[in-house]
TIPANU-805670 format. One record per residue (C-alpha): residue number from 1; chain; x, y, z. Coordinates in nm, 2 decimals. Layout:
BEGIN
@i=NUM ch=A px=X py=Y pz=Z
...
//
This chain:
BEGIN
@i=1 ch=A px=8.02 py=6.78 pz=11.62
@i=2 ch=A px=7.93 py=6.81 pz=11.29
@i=3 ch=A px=7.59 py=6.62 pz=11.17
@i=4 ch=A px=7.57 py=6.38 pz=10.83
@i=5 ch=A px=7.35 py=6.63 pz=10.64
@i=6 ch=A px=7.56 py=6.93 pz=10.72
@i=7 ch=A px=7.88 py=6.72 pz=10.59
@i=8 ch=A px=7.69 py=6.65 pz=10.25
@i=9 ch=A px=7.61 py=6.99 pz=10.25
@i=10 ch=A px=7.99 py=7.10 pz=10.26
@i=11 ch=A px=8.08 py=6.81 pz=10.00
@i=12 ch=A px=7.89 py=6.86 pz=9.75
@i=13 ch=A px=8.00 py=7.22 pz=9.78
@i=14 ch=A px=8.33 py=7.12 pz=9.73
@i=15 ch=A px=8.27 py=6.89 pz=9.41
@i=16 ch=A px=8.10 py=7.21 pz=9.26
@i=17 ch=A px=8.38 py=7.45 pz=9.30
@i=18 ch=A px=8.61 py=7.14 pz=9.18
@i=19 ch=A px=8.38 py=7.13 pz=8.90
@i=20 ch=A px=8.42 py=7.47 pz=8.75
@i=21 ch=A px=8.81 py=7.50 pz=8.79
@i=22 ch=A px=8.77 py=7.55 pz=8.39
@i=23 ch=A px=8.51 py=7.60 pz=8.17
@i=24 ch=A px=8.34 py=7.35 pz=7.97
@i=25 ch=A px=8.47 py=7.35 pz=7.61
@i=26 ch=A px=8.24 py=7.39 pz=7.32
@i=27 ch=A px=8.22 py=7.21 pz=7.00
@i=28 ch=A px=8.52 py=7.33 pz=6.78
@i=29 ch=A px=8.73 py=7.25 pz=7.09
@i=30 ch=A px=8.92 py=7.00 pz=7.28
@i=31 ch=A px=9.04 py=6.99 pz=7.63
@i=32 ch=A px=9.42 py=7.00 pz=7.70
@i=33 ch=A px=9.51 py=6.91 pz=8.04
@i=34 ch=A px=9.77 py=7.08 pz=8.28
@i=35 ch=A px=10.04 py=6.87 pz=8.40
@i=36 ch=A px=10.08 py=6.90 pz=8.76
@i=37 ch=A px=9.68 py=7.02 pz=8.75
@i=38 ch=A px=9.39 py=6.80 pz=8.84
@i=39 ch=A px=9.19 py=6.65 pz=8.53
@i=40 ch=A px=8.92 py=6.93 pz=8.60
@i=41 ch=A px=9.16 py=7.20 pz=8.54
@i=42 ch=A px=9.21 py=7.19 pz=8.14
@i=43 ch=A px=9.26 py=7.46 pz=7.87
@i=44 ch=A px=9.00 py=7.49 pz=7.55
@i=45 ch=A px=9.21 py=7.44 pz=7.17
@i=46 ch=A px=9.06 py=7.49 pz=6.91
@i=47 ch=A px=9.10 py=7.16 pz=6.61
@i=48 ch=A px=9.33 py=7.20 pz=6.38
@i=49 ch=A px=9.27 py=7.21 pz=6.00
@i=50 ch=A px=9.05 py=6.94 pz=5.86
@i=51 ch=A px=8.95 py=6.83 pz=6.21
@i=52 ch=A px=8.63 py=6.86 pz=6.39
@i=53 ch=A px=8.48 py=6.80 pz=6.71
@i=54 ch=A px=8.08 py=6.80 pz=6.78
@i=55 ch=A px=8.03 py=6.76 pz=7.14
@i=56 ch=A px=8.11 py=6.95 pz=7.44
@i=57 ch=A px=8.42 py=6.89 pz=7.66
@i=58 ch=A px=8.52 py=6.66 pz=7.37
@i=59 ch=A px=8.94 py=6.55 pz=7.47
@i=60 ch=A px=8.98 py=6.49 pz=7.08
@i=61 ch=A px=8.96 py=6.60 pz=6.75
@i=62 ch=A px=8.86 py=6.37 pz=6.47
@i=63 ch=A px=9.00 py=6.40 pz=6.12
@i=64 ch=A px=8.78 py=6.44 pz=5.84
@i=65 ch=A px=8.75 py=6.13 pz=5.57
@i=66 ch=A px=8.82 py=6.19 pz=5.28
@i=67 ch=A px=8.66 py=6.45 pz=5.02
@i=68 ch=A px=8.54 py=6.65 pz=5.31
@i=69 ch=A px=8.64 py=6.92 pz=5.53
@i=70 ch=A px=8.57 py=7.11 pz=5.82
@i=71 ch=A px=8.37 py=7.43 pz=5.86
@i=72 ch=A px=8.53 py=7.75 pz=5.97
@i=73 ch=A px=8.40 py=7.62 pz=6.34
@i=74 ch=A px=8.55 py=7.29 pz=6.32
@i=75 ch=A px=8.21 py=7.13 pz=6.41
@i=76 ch=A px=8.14 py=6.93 pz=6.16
@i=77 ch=A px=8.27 py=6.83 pz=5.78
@i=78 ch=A px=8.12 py=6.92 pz=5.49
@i=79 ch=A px=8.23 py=6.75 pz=5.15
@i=80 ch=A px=8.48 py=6.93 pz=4.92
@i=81 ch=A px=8.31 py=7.11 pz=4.63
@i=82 ch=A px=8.42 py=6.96 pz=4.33
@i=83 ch=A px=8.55 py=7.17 pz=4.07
@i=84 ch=A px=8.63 py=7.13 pz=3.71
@i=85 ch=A px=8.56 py=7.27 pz=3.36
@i=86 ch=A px=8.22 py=7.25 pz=3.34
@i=87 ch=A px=8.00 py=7.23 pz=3.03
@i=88 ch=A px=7.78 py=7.57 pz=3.18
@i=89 ch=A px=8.15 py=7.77 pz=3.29
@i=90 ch=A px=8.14 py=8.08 pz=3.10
@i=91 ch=A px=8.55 py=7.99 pz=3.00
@i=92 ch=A px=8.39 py=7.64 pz=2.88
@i=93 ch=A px=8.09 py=7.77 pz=2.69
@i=94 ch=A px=8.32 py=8.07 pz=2.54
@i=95 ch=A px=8.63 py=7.81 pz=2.38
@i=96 ch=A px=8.33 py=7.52 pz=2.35
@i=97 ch=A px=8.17 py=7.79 pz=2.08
@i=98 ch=A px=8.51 py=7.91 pz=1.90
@i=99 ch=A px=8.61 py=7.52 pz=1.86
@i=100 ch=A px=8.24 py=7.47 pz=1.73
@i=101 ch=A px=8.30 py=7.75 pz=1.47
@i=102 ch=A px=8.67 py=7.62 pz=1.36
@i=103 ch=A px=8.49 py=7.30 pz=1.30
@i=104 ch=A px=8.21 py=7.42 pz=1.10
@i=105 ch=A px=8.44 py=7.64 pz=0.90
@i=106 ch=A px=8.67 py=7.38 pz=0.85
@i=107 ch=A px=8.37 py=7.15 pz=0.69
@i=108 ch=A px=8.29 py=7.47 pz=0.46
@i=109 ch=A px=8.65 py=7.50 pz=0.33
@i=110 ch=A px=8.65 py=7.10 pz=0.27
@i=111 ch=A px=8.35 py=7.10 pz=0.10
@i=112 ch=A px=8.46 py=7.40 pz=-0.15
@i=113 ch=A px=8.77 py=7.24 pz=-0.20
@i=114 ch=A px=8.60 py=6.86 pz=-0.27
@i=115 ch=A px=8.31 py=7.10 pz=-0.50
@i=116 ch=A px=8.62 py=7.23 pz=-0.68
@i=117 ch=A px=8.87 py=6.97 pz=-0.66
@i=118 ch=A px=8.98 py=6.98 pz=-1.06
@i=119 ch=A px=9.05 py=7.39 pz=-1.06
@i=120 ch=A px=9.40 py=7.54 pz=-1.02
@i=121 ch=A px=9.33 py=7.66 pz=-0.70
@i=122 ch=A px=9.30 py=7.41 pz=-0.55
@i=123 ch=A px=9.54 py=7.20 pz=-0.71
@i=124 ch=A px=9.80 py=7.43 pz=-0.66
@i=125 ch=A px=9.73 py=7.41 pz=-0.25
@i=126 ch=A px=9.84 py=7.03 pz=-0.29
@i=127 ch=A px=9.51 py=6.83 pz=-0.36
@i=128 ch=A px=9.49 py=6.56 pz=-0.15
@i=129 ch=A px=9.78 py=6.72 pz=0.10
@i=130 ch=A px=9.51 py=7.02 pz=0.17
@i=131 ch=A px=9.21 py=6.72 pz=0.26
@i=132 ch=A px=9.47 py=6.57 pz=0.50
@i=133 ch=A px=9.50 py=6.92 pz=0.69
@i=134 ch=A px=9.19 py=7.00 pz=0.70
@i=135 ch=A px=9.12 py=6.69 pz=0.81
@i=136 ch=A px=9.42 py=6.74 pz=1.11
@i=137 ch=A px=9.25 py=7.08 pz=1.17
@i=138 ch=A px=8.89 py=6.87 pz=1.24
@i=139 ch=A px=9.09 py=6.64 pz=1.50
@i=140 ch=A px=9.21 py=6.93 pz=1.67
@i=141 ch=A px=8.92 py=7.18 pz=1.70
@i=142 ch=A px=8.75 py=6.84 pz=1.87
@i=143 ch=A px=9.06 py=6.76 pz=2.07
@i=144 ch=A px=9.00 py=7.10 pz=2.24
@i=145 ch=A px=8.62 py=7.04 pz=2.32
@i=146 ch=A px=8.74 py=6.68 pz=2.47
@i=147 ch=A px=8.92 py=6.89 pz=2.74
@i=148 ch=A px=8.61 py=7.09 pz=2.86
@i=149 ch=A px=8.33 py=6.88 pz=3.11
@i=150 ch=A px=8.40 py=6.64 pz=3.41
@i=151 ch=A px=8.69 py=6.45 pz=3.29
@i=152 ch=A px=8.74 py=6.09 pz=3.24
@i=153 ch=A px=9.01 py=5.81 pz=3.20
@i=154 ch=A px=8.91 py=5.79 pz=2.83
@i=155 ch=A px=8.88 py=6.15 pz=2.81
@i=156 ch=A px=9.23 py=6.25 pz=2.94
@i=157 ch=A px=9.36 py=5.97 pz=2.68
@i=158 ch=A px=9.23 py=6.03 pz=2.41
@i=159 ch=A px=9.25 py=6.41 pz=2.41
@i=160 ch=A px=9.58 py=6.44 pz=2.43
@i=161 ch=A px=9.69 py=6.20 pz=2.16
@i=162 ch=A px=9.41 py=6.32 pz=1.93
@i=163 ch=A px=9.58 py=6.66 pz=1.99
@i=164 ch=A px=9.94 py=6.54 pz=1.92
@i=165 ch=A px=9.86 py=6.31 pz=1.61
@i=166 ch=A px=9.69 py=6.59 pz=1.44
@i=167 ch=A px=9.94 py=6.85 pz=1.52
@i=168 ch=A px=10.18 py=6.66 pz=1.40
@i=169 ch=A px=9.98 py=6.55 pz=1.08
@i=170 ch=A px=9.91 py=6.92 pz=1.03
@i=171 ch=A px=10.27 py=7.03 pz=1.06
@i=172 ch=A px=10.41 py=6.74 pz=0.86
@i=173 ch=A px=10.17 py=6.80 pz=0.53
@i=174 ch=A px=10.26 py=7.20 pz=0.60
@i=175 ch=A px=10.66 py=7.09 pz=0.60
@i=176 ch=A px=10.57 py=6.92 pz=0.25
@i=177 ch=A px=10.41 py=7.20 pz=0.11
@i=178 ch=A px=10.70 py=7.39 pz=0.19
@i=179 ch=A px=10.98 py=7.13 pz=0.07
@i=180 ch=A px=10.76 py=7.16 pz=-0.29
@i=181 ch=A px=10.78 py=7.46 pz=-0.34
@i=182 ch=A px=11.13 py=7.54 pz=-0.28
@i=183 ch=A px=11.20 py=7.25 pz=-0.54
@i=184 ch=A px=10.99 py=7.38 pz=-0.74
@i=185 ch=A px=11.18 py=7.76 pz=-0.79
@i=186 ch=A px=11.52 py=7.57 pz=-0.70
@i=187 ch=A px=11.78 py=7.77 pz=-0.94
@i=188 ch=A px=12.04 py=7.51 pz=-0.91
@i=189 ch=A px=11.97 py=7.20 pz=-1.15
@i=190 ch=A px=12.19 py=6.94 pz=-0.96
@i=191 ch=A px=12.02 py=7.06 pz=-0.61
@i=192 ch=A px=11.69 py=7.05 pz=-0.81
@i=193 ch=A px=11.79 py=6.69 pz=-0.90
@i=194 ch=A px=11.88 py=6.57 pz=-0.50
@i=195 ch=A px=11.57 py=6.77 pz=-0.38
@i=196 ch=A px=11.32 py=6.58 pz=-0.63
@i=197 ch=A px=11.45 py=6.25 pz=-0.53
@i=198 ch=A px=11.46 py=6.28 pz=-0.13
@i=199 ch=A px=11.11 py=6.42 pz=-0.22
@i=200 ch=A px=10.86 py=6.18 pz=-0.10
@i=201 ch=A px=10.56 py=6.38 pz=0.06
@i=202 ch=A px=10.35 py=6.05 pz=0.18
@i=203 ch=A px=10.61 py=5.92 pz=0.31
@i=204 ch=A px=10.75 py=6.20 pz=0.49
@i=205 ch=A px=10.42 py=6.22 pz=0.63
@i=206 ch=A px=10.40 py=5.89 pz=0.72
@i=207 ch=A px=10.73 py=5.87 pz=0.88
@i=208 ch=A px=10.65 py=6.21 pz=1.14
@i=209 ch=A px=10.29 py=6.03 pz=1.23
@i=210 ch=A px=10.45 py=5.74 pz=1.29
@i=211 ch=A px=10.70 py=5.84 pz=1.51
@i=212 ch=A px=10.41 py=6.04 pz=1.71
@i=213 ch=A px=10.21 py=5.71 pz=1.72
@i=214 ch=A px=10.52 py=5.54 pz=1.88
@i=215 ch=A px=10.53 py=5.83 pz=2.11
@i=216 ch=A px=10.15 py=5.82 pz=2.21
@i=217 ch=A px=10.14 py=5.42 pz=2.22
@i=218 ch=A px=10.49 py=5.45 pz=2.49
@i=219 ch=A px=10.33 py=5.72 pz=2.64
@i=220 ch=A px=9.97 py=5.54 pz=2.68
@i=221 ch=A px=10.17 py=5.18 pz=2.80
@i=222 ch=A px=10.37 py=5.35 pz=3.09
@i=223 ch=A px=10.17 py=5.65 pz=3.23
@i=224 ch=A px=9.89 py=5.72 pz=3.03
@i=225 ch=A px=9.72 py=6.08 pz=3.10
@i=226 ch=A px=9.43 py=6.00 pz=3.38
@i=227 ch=A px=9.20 py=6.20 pz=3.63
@i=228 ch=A px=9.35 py=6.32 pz=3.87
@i=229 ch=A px=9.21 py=6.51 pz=4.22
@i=230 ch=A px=9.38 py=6.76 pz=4.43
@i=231 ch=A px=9.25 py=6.86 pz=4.73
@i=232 ch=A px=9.23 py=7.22 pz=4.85
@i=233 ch=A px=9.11 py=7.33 pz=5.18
@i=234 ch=A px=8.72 py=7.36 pz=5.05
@i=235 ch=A px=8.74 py=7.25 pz=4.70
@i=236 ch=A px=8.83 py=6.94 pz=4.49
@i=237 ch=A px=9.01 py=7.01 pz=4.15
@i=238 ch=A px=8.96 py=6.77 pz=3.94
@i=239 ch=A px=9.15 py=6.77 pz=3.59
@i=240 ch=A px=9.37 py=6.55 pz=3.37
@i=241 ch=A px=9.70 py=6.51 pz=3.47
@i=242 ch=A px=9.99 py=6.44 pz=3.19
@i=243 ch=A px=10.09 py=6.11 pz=3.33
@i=244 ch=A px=10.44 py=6.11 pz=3.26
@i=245 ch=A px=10.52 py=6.45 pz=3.19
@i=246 ch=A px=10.88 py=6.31 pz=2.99
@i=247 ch=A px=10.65 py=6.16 pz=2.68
@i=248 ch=A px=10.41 py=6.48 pz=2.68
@i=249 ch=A px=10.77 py=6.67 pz=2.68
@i=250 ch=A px=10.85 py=6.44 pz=2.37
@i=251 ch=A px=10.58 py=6.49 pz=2.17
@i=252 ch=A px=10.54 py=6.88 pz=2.24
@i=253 ch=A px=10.94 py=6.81 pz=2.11
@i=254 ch=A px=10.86 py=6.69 pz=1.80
@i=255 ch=A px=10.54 py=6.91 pz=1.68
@i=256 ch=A px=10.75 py=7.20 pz=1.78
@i=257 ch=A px=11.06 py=7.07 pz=1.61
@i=258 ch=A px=10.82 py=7.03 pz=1.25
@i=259 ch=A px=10.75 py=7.37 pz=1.35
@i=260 ch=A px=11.05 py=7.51 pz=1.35
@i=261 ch=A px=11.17 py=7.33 pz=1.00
@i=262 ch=A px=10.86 py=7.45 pz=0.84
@i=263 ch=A px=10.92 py=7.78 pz=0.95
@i=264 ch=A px=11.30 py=7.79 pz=0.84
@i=265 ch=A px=11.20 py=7.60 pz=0.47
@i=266 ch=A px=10.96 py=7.91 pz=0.50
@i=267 ch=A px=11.21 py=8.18 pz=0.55
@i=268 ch=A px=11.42 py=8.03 pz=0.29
@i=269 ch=A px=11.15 py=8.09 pz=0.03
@i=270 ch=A px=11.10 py=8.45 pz=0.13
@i=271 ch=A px=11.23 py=8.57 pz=-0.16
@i=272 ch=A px=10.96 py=8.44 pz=-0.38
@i=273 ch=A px=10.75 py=8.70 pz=-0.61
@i=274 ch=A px=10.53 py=8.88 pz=-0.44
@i=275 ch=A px=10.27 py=8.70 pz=-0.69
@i=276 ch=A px=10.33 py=8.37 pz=-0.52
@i=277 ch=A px=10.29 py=8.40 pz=-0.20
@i=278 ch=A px=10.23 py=8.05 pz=-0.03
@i=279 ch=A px=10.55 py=8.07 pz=0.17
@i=280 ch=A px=10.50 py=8.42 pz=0.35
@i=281 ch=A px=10.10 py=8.26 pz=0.47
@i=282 ch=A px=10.33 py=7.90 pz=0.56
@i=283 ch=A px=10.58 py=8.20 pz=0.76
@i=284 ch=A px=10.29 py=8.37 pz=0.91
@i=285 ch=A px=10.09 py=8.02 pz=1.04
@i=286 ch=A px=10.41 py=7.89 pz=1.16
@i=287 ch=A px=10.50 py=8.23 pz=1.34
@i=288 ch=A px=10.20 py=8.23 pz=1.54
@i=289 ch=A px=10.24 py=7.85 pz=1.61
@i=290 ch=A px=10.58 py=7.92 pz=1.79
@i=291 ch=A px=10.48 py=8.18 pz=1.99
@i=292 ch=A px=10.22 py=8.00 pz=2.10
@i=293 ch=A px=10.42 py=7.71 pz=2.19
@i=294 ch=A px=10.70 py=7.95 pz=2.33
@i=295 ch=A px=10.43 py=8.14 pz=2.56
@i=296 ch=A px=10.23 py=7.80 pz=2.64
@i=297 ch=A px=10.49 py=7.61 pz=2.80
@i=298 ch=A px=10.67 py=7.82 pz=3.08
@i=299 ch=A px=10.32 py=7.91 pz=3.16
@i=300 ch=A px=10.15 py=7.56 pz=3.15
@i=301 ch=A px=10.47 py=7.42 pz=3.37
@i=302 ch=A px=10.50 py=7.67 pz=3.58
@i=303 ch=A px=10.15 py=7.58 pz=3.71
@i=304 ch=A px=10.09 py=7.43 pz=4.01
@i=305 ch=A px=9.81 py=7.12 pz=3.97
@i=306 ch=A px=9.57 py=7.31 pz=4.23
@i=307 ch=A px=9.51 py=7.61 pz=3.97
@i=308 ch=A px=9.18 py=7.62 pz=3.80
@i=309 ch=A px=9.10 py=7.57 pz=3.45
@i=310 ch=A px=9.45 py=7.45 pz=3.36
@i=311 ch=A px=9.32 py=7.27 pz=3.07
@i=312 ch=A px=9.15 py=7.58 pz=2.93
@i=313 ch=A px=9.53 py=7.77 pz=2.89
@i=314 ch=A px=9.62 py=7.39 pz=2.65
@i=315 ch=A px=9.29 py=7.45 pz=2.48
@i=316 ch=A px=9.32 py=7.80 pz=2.39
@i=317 ch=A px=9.65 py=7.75 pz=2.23
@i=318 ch=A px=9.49 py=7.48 pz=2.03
@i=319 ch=A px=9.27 py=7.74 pz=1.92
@i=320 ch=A px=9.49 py=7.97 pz=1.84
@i=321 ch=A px=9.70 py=7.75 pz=1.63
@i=322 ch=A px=9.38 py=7.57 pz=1.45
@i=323 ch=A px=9.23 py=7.88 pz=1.35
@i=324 ch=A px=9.62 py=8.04 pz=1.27
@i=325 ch=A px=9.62 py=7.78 pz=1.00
@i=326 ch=A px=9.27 py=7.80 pz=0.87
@i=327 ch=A px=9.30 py=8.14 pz=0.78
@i=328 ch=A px=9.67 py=8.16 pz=0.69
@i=329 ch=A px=9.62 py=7.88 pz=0.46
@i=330 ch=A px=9.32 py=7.87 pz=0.32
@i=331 ch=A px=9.09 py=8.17 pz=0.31
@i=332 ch=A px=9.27 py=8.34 pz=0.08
@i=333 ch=A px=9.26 py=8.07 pz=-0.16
@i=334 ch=A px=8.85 py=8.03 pz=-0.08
@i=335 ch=A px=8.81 py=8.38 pz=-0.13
@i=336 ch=A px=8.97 py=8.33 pz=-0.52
@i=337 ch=A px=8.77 py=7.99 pz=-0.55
@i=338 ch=A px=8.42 py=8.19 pz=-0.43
@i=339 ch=A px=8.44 py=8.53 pz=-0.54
@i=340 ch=A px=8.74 py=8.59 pz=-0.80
@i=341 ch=A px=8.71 py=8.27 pz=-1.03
@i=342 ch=A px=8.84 py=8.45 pz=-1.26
@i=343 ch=A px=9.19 py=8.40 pz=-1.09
@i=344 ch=A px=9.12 py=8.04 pz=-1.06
@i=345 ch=A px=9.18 py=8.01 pz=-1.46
@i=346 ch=A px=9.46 py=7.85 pz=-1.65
@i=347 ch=A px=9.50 py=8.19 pz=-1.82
@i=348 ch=A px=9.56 py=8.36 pz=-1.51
@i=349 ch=A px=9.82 py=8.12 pz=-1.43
@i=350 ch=A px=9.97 py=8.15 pz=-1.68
@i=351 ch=A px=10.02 py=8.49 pz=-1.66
@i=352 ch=A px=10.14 py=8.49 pz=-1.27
@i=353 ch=A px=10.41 py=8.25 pz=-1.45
@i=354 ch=A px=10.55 py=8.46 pz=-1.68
@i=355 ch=A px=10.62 py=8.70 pz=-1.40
@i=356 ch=A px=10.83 py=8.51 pz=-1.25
@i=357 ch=A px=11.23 py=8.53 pz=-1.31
//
């Protein structure tokens, strides 16, 4: 005979050894059952990736919204940390300075050439055709800062199309240069004759800016550049994306394809006098712009969208390139304006003149 309290005694001994078939799972955890096992006899896994659980014996995980992600514990989310090129970065602040300097140096060179707009120097570097360069040189060197900070919508935009409008209005006044000058010491009168008449430098000008401004205003109509995020397991990238990469393709295309002309109207006047030596600092500029471009693009393509600082590689070779032409092109001829005017004389001119075959 067995008596009530010794029967509740042997129960709720049972239930406890029931009880503790497994142990309890701890945050972090979930509780897979056993087929063919009672629902007290489970297994502890841990949450996957980007999933949490904060209670004990929980049977789920739950995913974490969006922007966050789980600890290293999976007991809670934290939010991503967003990362960018920021205006206190040590790249920013380095290529924010350099693009400061290219523009105040820039601003110097205008303002000697504007002080001495009537001497020879300057006249010879193609007057109004040197203003528009520098002036392409000031869009760029502020292209490149518009990459550095938290980006924008308006940011992304108008970065890049600052940056390919005044590349291509830099190239295009450099391919004019060149064009004049091989007319000028063309040997052949009736090529002389062709050459003078297809020469139309505002117009060439126009016509390569234009055809960038239809490439920017297709570009900005179908997939504009924008902000764009991508996710990494504790961090949030967030940079401009190309939009559609075929237009950013084109107009790379084009500037590169200037490039390239200037640089073969360049080789073609390498036989100049060594007294003349606009061509060889056109060779040189151009030089360094291709392998720029050559070095740029595998290595900006090949990218994937969750590297940092993307922008900074684009930005750099904007540098380069900027700075490539201020100092190719006009330093020398700053240096004769500031400190040998007595080059910067008709006389002398002359005399480089009479040199020549």
């Amino acid at each position: 005979m067995v008596f009530p309290h010794a029967r509740n005694q042997v129960e709720n001994i049972t239930s406890n050894v029931i009880s503790r078939c497994s142990d309890s799972c701890l945050p972090g955890f979930k509780r897979a059952f056993i087929d063919g096992k009672p629902t007290c006899c489970y297994i502890c896994e841990g949450c996957p990736a980007n999933t949490f659980s904060n209670q004990t014996d929980a049977d789920e995980c739950h995913k974490c919204p969006g922007k966050f992600w789980s600890n290293p514990n999976s007991t809670f989310c934290s939010p991503q940390k967003p990362i960018f090129l920021s205006w206190i970065d040590h790249y920013c602040i380095t290529i924010v300075v350099f693009a400061s300097l290219g523009l105040l140096l820039t601003l110097i060179v205008m303002l000697v050439f504007l002080v001495k707009w009537t001497t020879l120097v300057v006249l010879a570097a193609g007057g109004p055709i040197s203003i528009l360069i520098l002036l392409s040189l000031l869009g760029t060197f502020t292209s490149a800062i518009l990459f550095g900070g938290k980006p924008t919508d308006i940011q992304c935009k108008t970065g890049q199309v600052l940056f390919g409008l005044s590349f291509t209005l830099c190239v295009s006044c450099i391919l004019v240069r060149c064009f004049k000058i091989l007319v000028a010491f063309q040997n052949d009168s009736a090529g002389k004759r062709v050459m003078k008449k297809i020469f139309l430098p505002y117009w060439i000008i126009g016509i390569c800016v234009l055809f960038q401004g239809i490439i920017c205003g297709l570009w900005l109509w179908k997939s504009p550049p924008k902000v764009s995020e991508y996710p990494t397991q504790t961090e949030l990238i967030i940079q401009c994306a190309e939009g559609d990469v075929l237009f950013f393709g084109l107009m790379l295309a084009l500037i590169g394809l200037l490039a390239v002309v200037c640089f073969g109207f360049a080789f073609l006047g390498r036989k100049l006098p060594d007294c003349y030596n606009e061509e060889k600092c056109i060779s040189i500029s151009m030089l360094v712009y291709i392998i720029n471009w050559v070095v740029f693009v595998p290595v900006y393509v090949n990218q994937k969208e969750t590297v940092r600082y993307k922008s900074a590689i684009q930005m750099v070779v904007m540098l380069f390139f900027a700075y490539g032409i201020l100092i190719c092109h006009f330093m020398p001829k700053c240096y004769i304006i500031l400190f040998k005017s007595k080059h910067n004389t008709r006389e002398a001119f002359k005399r480089v003149h009479q040199t020549l075959p």
